[in-house]
C-alpha positions in Angstrom: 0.0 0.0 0.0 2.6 2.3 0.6 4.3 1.5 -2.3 0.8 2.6 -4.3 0.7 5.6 -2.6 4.0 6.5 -3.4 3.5 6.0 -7.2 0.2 8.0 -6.8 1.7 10.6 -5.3 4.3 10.6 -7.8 2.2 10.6 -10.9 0.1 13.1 -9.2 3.5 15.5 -9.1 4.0 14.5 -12.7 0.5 15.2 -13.8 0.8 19.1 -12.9 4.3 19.5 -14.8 3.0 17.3 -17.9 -0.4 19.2 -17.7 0.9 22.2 -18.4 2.9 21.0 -21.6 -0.8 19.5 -23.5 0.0 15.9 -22.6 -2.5 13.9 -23.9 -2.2 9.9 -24.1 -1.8 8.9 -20.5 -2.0 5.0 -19.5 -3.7 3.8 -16.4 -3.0 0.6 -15.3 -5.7 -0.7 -13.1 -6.3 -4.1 -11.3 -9.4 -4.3 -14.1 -7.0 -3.5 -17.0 -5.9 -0.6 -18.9 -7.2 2.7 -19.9 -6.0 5.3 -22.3 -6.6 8.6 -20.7 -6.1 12.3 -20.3 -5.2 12.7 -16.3 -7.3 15.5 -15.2 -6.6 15.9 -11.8 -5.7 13.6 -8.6 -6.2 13.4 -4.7 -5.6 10.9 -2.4 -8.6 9.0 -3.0 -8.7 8.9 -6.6 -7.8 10.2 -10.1 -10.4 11.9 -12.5 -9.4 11.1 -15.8 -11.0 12.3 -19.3 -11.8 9.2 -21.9 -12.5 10.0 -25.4 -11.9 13.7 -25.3 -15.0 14.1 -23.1 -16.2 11.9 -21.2 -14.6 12.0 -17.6 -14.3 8.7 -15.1 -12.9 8.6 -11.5 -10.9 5.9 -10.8 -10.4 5.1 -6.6 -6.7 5.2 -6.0 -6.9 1.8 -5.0 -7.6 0.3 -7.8 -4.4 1.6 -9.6 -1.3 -0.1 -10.2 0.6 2.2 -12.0 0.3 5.8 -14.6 2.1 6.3 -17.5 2.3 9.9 -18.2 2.9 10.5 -22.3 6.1 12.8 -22.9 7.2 11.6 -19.5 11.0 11.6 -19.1 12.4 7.9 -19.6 14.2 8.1 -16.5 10.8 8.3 -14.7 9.7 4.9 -16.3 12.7 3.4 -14.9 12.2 5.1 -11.4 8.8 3.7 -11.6 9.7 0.2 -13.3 12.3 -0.2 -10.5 9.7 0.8 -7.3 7.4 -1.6 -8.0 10.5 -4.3 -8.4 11.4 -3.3 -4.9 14.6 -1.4 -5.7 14.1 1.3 -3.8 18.1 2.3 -4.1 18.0 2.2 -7.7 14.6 4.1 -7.6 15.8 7.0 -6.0 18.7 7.2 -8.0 16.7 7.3 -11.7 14.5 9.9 -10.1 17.8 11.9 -9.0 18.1 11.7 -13.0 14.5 13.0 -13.9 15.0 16.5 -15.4 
């Protein structure tokens, strides 16, 4: 759980800076499967994300593996890719790299 929180939190962080730069093919992973989404805004209880330009969802944060931001830096995927393996050492040192 805390784990899920801190990728929330991270994507949530992530969201405002890509946000601002139009970013517009964002990937959910969910324990139900995938969905290709604008991320419109987050909180600690869920995401609200837009689906097919405008319909808008809410997804409980608990129900969210991971978010794949489009235009995100590559060094973030790996920061994220090694957190959920467990590396936290290696995670924190990608993230130092995230520009």
């Amino acid at each position: 759980m805390r784990t899920r929180c801190l990728i929330v939190a991270l994507g949530g962080c992530l969201a405002v800076c890509l946000a601002a730069c139009g970013a517009r093919a964002d990937t959910v992973y969910k324990t139900t499967g995938t969905t290709y989404a604008t991320v419109k805004s987050t909180s600690s209880l869920k995401i609200v994300v837009i689906e097919q330009s405008t319909l808008e969802a809410e997804i409980p944060v608990n129900e969210i593996i991971k978010i794949s931001f489009d235009g995100e830096p590559s060094t973030m995927k790996t920061a994220r890719a090694e957190l959920l393996r467990g590396n936290y050492e290696a995670a924190v040192e990608a993230l130092d790299k995230v520009q």
